[in-house]
ChimeraX commands (.cxc) that place a marker at each C-alpha (Angstrom):
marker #1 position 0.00,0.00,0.00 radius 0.5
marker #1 position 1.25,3.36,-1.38 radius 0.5
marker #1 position 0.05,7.17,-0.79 radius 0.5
marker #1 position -1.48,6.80,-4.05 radius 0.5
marker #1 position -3.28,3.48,-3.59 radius 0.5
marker #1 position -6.96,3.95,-4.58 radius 0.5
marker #1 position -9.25,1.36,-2.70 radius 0.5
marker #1 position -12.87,0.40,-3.19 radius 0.5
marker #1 position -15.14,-1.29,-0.94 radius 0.5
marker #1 position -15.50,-5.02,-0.76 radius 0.5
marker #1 position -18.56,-6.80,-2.28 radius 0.5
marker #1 position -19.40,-8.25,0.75 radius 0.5
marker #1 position -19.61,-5.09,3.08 radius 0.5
marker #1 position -22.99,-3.41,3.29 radius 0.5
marker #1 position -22.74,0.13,5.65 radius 0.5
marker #1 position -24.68,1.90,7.41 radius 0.5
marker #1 position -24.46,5.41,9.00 radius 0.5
marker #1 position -26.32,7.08,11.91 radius 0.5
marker #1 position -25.47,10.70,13.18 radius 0.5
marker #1 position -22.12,10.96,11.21 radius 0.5
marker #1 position -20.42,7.56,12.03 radius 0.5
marker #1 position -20.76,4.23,10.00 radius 0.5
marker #1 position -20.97,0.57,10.63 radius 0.5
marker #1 position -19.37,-1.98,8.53 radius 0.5
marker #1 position -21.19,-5.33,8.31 radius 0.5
marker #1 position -18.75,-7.97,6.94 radius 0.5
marker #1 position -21.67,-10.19,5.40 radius 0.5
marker #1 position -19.18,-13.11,4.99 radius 0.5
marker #1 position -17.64,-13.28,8.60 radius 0.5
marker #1 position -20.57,-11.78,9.97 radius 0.5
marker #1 position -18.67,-9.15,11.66 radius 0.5
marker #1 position -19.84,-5.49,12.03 radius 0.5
marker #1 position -16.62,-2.64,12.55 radius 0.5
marker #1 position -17.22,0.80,13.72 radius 0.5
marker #1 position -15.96,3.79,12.74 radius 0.5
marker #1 position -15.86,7.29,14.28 radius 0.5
marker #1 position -16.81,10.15,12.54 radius 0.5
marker #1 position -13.18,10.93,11.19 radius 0.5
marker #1 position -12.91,6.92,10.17 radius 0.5
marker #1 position -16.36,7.67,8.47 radius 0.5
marker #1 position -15.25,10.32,6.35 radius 0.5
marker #1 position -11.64,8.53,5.79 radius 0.5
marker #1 position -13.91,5.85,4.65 radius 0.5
marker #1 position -15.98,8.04,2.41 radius 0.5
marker #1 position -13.31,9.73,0.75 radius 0.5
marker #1 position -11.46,6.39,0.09 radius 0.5
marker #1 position -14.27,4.55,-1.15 radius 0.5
marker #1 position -15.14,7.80,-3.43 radius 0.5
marker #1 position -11.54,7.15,-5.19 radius 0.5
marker #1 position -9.49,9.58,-3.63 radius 0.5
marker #1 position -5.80,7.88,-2.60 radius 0.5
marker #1 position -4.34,8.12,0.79 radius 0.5
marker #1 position -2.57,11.63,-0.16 radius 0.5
marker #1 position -5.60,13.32,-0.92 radius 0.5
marker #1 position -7.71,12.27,1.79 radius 0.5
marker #1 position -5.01,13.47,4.30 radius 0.5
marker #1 position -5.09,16.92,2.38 radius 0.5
marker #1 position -8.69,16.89,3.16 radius 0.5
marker #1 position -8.93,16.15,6.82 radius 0.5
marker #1 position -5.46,18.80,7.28 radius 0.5
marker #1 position -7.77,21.64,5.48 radius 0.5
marker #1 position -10.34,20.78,8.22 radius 0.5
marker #1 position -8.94,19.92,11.12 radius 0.5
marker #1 position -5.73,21.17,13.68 radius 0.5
marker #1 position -3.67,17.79,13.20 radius 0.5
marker #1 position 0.11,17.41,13.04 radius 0.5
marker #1 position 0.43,16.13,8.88 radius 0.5
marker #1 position 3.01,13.37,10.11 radius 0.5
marker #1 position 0.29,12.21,12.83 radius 0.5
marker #1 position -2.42,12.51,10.34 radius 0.5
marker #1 position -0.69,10.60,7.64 radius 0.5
marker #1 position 0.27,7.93,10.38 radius 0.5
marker #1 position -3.35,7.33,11.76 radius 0.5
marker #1 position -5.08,7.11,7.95 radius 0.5
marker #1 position -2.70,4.66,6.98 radius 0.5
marker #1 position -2.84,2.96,10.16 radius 0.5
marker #1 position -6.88,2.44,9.90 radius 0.5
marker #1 position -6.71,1.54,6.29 radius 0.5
marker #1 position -4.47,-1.26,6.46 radius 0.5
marker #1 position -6.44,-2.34,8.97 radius 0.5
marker #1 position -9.70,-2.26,7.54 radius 0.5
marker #1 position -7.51,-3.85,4.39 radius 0.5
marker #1 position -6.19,-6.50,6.29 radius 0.5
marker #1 position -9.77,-7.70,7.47 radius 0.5
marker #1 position -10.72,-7.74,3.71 radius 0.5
marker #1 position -13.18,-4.30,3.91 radius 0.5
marker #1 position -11.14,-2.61,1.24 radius 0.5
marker #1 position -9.81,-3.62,-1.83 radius 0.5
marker #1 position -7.01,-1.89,-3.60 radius 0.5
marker #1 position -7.97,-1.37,-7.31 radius 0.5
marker #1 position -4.06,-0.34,-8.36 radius 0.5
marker link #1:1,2 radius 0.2
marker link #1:2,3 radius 0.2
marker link #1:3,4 radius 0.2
marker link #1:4,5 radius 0.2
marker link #1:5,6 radius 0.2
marker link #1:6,7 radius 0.2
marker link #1:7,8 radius 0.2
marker link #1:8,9 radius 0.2
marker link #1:9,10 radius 0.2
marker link #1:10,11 radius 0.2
marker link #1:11,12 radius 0.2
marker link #1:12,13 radius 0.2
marker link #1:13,14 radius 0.2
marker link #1:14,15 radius 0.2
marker link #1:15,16 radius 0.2
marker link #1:16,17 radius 0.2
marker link #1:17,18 radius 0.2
marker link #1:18,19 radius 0.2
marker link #1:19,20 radius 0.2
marker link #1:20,21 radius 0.2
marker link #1:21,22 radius 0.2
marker link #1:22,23 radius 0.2
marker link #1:23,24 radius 0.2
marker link #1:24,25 radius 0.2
marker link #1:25,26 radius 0.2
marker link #1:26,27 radius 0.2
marker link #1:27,28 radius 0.2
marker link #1:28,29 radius 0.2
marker link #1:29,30 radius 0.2
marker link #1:30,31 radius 0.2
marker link #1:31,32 radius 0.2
marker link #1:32,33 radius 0.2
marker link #1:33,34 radius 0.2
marker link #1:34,35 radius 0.2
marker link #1:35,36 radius 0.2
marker link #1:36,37 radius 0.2
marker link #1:37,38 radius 0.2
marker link #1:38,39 radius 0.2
marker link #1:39,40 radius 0.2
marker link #1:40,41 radius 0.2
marker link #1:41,42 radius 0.2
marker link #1:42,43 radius 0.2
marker link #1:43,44 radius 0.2
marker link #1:44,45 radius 0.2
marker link #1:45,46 radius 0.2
marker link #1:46,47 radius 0.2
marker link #1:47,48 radius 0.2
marker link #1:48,49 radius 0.2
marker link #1:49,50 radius 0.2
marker link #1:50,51 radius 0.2
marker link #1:51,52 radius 0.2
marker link #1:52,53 radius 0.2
marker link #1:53,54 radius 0.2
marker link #1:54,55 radius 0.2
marker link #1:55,56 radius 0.2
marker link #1:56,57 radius 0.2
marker link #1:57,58 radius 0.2
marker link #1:58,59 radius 0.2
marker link #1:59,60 radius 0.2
marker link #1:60,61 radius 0.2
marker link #1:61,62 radius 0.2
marker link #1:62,63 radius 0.2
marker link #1:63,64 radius 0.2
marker link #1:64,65 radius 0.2
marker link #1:65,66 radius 0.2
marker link #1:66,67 radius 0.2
marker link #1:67,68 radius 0.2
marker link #1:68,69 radius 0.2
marker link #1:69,70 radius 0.2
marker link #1:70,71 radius 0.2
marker link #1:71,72 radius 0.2
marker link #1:72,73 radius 0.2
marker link #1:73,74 radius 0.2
marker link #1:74,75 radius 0.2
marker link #1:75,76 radius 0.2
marker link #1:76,77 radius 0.2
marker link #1:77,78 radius 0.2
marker link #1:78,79 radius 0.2
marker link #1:79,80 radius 0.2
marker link #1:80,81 radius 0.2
marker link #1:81,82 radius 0.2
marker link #1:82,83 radius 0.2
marker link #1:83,84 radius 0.2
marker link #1:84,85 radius 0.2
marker link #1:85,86 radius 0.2
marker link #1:86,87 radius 0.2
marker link #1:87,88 radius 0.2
marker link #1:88,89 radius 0.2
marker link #1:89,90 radius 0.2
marker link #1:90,91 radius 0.2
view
């Protein structure tokens, strides 16, 4: 996984968002995950196309985060929700 990695959602996900934060229902494992309302727009933007770059650029021109932090905890949560099969990377 690069900065420029696009990612789209997995087939088997189905999502679902109440007051500004999403669940993820992994219909194959049966698991749900839960994301915050940062993780839910991290997960909007990346599912929209936008690579890891450009979603940091996003949450930096909206929030008071340290880049190096920022850059750290996006590519911390997609990996994870990649590594539990939630994401796909398309390149």
């Amino acid at each position: 996984m690069t900065s420029m990695s696009r990612f789209e959602a997995s087939g088997h996900v189905v999502q679902c968002e109440l007051a500004g934060e999403a669940v993820l229902l992994d219909t194959q494992e049966g698991l749900y995950f839960g994301l915050d309302e940062i993780g839910t727009k991290i997960w909007s933007m990346t599912t929209s196309g936008l690579t890891e770059t450009e979603v940091c650029d996003h949450i930096e021109a909206e929030y008071d985060v340290p880049r190096r932090r920022l850059e750290m905890d996006v590519r911390q949560l997609l990996s994870e929700l990649s590594e539990r099969r939630l994401l796909i990377p398309i390149n």
